[in-house]
PAVEXDO-31964 format. One record per residue (C-alpha): residue in three letters; x, y, z; chain; residue number from 1. Coordinates in steps of 0.001 Angstrom, whole numbers, always signed. Layout:
REM PAVEXDO-31964
<rec aa="ALA" c1="X" c2="Y" c3="Z" ch="A" i="NUM"/>
...
//
This chain:
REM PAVEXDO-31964
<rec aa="UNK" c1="+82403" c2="+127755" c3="+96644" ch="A" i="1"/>
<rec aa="UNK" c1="+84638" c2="+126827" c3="+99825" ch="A" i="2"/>
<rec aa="UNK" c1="+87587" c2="+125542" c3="+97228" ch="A" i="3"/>
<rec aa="UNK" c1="+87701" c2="+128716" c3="+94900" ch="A" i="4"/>
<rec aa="UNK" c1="+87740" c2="+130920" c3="+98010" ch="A" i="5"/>
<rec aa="UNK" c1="+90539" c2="+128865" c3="+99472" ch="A" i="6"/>
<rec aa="UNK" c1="+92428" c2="+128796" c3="+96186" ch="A" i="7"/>
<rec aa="UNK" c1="+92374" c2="+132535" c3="+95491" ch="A" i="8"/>
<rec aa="UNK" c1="+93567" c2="+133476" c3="+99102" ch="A" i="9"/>
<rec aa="UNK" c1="+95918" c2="+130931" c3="+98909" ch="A" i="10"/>
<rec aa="UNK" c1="+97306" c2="+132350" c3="+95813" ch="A" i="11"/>
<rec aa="UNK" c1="+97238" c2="+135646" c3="+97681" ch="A" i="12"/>
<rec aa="UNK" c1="+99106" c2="+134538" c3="+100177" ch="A" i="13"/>
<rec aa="UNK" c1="+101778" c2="+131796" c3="+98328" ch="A" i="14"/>
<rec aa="UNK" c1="+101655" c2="+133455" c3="+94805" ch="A" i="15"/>
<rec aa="UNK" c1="+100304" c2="+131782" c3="+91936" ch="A" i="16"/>
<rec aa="UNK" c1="+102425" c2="+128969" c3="+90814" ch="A" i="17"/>
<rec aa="UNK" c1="+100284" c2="+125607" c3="+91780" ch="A" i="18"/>
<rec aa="UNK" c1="+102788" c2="+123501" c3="+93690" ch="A" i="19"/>
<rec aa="UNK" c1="+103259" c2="+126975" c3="+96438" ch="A" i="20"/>
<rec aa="UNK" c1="+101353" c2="+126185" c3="+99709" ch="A" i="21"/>
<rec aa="UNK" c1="+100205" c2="+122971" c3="+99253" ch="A" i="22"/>
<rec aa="UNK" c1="+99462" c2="+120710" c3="+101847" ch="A" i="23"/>
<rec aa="UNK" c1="+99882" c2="+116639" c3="+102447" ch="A" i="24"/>
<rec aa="UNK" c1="+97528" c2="+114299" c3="+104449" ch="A" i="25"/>
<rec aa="UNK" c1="+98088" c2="+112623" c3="+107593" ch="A" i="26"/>
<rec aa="UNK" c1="+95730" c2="+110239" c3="+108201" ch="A" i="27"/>
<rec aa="UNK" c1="+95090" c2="+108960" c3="+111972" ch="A" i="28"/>
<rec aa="UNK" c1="+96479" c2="+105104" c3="+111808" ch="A" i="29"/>
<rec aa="UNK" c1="+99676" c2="+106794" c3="+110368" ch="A" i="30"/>
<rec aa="UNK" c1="+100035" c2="+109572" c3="+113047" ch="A" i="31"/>
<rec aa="UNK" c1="+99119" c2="+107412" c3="+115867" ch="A" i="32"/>
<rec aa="UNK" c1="+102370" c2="+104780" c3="+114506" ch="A" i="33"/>
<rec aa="UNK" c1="+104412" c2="+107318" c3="+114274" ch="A" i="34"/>
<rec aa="UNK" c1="+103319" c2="+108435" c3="+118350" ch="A" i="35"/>
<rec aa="UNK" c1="+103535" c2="+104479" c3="+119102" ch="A" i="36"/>
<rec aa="UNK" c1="+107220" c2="+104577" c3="+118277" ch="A" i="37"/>
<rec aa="UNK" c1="+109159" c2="+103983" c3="+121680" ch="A" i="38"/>
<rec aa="UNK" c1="+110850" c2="+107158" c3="+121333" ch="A" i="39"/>
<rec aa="UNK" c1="+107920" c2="+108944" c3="+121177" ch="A" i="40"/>
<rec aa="UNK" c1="+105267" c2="+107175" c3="+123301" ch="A" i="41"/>
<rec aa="UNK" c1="+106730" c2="+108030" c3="+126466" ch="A" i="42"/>
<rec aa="UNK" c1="+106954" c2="+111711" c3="+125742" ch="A" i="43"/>
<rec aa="UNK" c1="+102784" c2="+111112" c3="+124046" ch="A" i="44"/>
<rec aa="UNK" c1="+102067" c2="+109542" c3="+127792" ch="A" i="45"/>
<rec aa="UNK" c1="+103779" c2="+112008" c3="+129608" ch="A" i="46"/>
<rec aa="UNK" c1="+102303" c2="+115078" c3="+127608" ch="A" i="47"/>
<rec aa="UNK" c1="+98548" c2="+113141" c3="+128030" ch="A" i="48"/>
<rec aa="UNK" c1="+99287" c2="+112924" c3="+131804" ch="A" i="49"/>
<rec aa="UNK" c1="+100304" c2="+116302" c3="+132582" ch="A" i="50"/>
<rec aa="UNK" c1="+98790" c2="+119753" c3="+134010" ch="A" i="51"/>
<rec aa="UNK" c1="+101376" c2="+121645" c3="+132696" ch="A" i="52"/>
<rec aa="UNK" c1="+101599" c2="+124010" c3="+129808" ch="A" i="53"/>
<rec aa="UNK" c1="+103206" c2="+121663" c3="+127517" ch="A" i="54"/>
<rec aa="UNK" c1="+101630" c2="+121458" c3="+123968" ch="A" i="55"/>
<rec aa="UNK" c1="+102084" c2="+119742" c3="+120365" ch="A" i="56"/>
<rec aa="UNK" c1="+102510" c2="+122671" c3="+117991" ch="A" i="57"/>
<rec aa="UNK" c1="+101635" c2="+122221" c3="+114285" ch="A" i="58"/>
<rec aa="UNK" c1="+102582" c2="+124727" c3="+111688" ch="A" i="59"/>
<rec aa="UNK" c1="+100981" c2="+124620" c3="+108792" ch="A" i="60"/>
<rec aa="UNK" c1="+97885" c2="+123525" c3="+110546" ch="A" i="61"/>
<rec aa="UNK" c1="+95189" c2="+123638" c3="+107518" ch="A" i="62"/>
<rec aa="UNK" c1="+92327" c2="+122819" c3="+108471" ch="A" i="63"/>
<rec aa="UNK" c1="+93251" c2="+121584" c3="+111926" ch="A" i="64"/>
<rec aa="UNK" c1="+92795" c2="+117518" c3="+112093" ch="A" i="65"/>
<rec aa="UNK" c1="+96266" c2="+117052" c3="+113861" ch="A" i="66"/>
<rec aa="UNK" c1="+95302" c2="+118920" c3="+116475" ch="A" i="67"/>
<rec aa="UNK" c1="+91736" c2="+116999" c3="+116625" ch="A" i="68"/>
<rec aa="UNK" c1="+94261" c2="+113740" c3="+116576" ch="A" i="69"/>
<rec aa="UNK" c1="+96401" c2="+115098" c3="+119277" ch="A" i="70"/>
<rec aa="UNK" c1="+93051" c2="+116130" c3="+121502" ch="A" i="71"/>
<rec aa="UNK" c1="+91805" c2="+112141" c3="+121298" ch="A" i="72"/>
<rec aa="UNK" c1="+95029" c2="+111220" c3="+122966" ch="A" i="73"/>
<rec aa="UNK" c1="+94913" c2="+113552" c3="+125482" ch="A" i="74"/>
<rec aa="UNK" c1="+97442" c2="+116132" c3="+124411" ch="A" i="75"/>
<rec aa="UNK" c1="+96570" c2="+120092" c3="+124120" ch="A" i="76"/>
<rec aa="UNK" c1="+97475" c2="+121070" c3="+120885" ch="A" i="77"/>
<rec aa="UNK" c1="+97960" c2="+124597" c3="+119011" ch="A" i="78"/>
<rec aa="UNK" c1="+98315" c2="+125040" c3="+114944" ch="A" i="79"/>
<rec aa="UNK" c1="+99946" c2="+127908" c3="+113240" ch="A" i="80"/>
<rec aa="UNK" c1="+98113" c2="+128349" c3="+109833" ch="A" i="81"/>
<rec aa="UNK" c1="+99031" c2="+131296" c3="+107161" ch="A" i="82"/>
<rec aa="UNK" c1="+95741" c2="+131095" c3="+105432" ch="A" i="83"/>
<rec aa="UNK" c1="+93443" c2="+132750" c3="+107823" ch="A" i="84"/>
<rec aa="UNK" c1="+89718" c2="+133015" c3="+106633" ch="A" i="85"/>
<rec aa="UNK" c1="+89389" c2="+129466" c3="+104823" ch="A" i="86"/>
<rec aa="UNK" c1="+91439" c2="+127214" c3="+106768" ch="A" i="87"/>
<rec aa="UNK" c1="+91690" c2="+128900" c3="+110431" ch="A" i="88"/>
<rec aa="UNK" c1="+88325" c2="+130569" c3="+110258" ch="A" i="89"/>
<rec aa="UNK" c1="+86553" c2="+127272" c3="+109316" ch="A" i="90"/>
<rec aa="UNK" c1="+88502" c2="+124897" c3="+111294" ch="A" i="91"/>
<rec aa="UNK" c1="+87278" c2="+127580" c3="+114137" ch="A" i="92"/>
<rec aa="UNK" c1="+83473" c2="+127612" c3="+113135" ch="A" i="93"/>
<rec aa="UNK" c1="+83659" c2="+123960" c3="+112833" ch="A" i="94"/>
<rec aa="UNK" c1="+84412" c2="+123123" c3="+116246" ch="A" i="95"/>
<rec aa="UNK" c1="+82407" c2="+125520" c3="+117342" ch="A" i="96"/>
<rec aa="UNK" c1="+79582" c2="+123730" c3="+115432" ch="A" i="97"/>
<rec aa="UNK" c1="+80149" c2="+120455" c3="+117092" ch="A" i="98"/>
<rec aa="UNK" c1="+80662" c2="+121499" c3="+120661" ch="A" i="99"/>
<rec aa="UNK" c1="+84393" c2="+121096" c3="+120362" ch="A" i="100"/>
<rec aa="UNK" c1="+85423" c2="+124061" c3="+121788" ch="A" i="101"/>
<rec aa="UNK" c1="+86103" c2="+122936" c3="+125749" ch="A" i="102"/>
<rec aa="UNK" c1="+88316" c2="+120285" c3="+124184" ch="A" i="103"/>
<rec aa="UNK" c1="+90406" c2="+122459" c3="+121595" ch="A" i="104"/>
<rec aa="UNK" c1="+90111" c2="+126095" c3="+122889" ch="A" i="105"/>
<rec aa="UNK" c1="+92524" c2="+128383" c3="+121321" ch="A" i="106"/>
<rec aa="UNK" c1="+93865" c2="+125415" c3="+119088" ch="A" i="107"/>
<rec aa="UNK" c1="+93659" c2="+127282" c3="+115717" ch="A" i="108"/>
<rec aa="UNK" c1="+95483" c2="+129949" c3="+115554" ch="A" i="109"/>
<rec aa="UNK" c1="+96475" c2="+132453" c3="+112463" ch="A" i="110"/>
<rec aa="UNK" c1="+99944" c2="+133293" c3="+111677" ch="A" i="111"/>
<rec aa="UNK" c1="+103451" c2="+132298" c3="+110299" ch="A" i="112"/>
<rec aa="UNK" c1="+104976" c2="+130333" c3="+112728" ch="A" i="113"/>
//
């Protein structure tokens, strides 16, 4: 039921053709490479260690995973996603589900970034 509600909004939203909005996978070895990079793991420690207001920001957000990767390493996180009730609204409900909330707060957000 979940995927035909997500495809029809998403055809709402991107039109009908089957290639408009689609999404690729990141999978956590691959984005936690990418952060182990020397160019990047200074800025990943610095962003883990600080109070500040600093953020990753992930447009296109889905269902909101990167954000849940960015949140293991320590790093507040916010994702921009178009498709509002199946992707943000779930990705929402899901942390709420599993207590996730104090970690990710506000981390799903709707809208076109």
């Amino acid at each position: 039921a979940w995927l035909a509600q997500y495809n029809a909004e998403k055809a709402r939203i991107f039109g009908p053709e089957p290639k408009s909005g689609n999404y690729g996978e990141t999978f956590f070895h691959a984005f936690r490479e990418v952060l182990a990079r020397p160019s990047l793991a200074s800025l990943a420690d610095d962003l883990a260690a600080s109070d500040s207001a600093s953020e990753a920001v992930i447009m296109g957000s889905a269902l909101g995973y990167q954000c849940l990767f960015f949140a293991a390493m320590g790093i507040r996180c916010v994702g921009y996603e178009m498709i509002v009730d199946n992707m943000v609204g779930v990705a929402q409900a899901t942390a709420r589900k599993h207590g996730l909330d104090a970690v990710l707060g506000e981390a799903f957000r709707a809208g076109d970034a």
